[in-house]
N, C-alpha and C positions, 0 to 999 in steps of 0.2 A: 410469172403472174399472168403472162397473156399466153400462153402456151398449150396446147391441148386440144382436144376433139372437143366441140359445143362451145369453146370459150367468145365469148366477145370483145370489142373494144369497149373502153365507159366504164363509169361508175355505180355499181349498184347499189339505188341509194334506200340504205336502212333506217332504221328509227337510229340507231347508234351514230350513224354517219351525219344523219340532221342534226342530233345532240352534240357530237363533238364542232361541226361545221358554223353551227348558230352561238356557241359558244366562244369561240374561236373568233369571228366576227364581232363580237360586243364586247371581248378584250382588244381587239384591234381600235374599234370604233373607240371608246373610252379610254384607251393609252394615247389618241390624236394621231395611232401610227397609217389611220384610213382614214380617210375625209372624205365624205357621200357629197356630189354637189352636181347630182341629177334627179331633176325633178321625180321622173314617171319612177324610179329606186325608193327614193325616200315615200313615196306615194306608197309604192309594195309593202315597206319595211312598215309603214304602220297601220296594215292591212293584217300582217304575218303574225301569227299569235299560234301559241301553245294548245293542242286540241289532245287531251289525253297523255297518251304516252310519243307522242309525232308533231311535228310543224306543218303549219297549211296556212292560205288564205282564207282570209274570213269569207261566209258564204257570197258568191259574184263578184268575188276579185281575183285577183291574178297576182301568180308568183313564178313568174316564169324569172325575171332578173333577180328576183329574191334566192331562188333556189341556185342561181347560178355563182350568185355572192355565197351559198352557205356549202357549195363545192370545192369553192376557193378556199374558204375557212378549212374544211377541214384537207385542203393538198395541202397545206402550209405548216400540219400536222405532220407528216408522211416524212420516210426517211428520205425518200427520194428529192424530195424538194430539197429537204435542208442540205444537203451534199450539190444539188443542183444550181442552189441561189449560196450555198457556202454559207449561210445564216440560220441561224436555230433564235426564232423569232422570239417564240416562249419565254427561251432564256435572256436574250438581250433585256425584252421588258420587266423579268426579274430582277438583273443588276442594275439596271435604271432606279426601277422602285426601292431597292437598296439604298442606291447611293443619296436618293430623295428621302429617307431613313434618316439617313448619316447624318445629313446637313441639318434636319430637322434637330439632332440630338445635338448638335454640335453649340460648346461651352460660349455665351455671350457676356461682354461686362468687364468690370474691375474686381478684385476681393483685396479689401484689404484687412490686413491682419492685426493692422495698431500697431505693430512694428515700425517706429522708425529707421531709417537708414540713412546715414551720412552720406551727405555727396549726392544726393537725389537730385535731378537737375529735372526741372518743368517739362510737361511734353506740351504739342501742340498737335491736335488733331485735324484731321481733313479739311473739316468747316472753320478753323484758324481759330476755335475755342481753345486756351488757354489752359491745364492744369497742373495745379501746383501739389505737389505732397501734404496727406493731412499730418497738422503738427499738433498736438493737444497743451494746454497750458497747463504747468506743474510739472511736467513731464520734462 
């Protein structure tokens, strides 16, 4: 990668690299796995807006910590990182959102079926509510 006659150190930042890096960023931000809690950043961040096909500050503002957050967003992309930090971030925040899935589906309640069963013996719940098995008259 850095190897060769003309090469430099750095990142050279593309319309693609701003795209994946500001993206990357607003899953970080919105998963709570980044927390902004400096002023003159969050100042940037709602300064920094979509201009065509690229990100920029709005006319007379400044994105210099902006741009440096939307570098980090996309190293956190890179294979290098994820072997580096041994974390594939992506993926962690996918099994999470999963597993926030699961639990949402997950069966709550009693059913009962009208079947009686001999030998039922009363439960008692957490809050020390009382329940007895329903018994139908006639039956």
């Amino acid at each position: 990668m850095f190897s060769g006659r003309g090469t430099s150190m750095g990142v050279r930042m593309t319309k693609q690299i701003k795209a994946l890096g500001t993206s990357s960023i607003k899953t970080l931000i919105e998963s709570d796995k980044m927390i902004i809690n400096d002023f003159q950043l969050i100042e940037e961040m709602s300064t920094f807006s979509r201009r065509g096909n690229s990100w920029m500050a709005e006319e007379g503002c400044n994105d210099d910590l902006m741009m440096c957050l939307v570098i980090f967003g996309w190293l956190t992309n890179q294979q290098y990182f994820k072997e580096l930090s041994n974390s594939n971030i992506r993926n962690q925040l996918y099994i999470e959102q999963q597993a926030l899935i699961e639990q949402d589906m997950a069966p709550f309640g009693f059913v009962d079926d009208g079947i009686e069963r001999p030998g039922e013996e009363t439960e008692v719940d957490m809050y020390g509510t009382v329940w007895h098995p329903v018994t139908r008259k006639g039956e």
